[in-house]
C-alpha positions as CSV (number, residue, x, y, z in Angstrom):
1,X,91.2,80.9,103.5
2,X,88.0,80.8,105.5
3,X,87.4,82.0,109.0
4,X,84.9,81.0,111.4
5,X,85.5,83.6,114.1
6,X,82.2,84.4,115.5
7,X,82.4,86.4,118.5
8,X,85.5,87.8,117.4
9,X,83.7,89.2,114.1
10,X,81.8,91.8,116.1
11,X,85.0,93.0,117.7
12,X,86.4,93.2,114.5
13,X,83.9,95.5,113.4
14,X,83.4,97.3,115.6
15,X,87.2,98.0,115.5
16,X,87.0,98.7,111.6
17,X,84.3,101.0,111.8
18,X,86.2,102.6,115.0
19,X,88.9,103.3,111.7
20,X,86.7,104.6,109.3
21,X,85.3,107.1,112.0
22,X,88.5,108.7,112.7
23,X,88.5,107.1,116.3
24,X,91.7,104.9,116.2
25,X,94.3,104.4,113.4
26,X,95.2,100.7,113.6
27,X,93.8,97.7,115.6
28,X,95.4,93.9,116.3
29,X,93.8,91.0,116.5
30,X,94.6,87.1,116.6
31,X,92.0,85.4,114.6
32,X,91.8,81.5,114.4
33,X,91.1,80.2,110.7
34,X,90.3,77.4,108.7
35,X,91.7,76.2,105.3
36,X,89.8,74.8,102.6
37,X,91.4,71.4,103.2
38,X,90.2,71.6,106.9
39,X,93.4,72.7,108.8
40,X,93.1,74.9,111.6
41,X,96.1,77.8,111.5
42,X,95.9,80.8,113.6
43,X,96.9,84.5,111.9
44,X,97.7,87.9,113.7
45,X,96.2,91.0,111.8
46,X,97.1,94.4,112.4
47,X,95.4,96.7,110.4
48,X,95.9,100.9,109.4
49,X,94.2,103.2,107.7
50,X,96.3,105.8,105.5
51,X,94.5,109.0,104.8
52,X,95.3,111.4,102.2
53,X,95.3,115.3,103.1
54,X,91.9,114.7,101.2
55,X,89.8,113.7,104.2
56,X,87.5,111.3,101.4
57,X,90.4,109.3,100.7
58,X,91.8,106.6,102.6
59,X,92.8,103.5,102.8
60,X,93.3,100.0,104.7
61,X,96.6,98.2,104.9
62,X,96.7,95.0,107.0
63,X,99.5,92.6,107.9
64,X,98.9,88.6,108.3
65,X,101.4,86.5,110.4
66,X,101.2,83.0,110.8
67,X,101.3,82.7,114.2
68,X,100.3,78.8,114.1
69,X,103.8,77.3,115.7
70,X,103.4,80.0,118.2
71,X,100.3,78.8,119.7
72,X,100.8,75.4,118.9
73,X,103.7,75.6,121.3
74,X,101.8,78.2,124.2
75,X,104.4,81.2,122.9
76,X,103.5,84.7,123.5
């Protein structure tokens, strides 16, 4: 799947890196995505970060939803 997101990729960064720091432990985000055969869906990630008692190790999860008939319908 490929997403053209633009502004939304700089919020998303900066929220990943906000992770990694230490400042946050999980972020949300709709994102609206492309397929390869051209059809627009719409996905909600929420991302955490596990870390080990060993501060060098951690580790993303993140959830996808298709959240398509939602917003194709003006649901919250």
């Amino acid at each position: 799947m490929l997403c053209f997101i633009h502004l939304t990729v700089l919020a998303e960064q900066v929220l990943y890196n906000e992770l990694i720091e230490g400042k946050r432990d999980q972020y949300q985000m709709e994102k609206r995505c492309i397929r390869k055969d051209g059809q627009v869906i719409w996905v909600d990630v929420k991302v955490s970060i596990i870390q080990y008692t060993n501060k060098d190790q951690k580790f993303l999860i993140a959830l996808v939803e298709d959240i398509n008939e939602r917003k194709r319908y003006g649901r919250k």
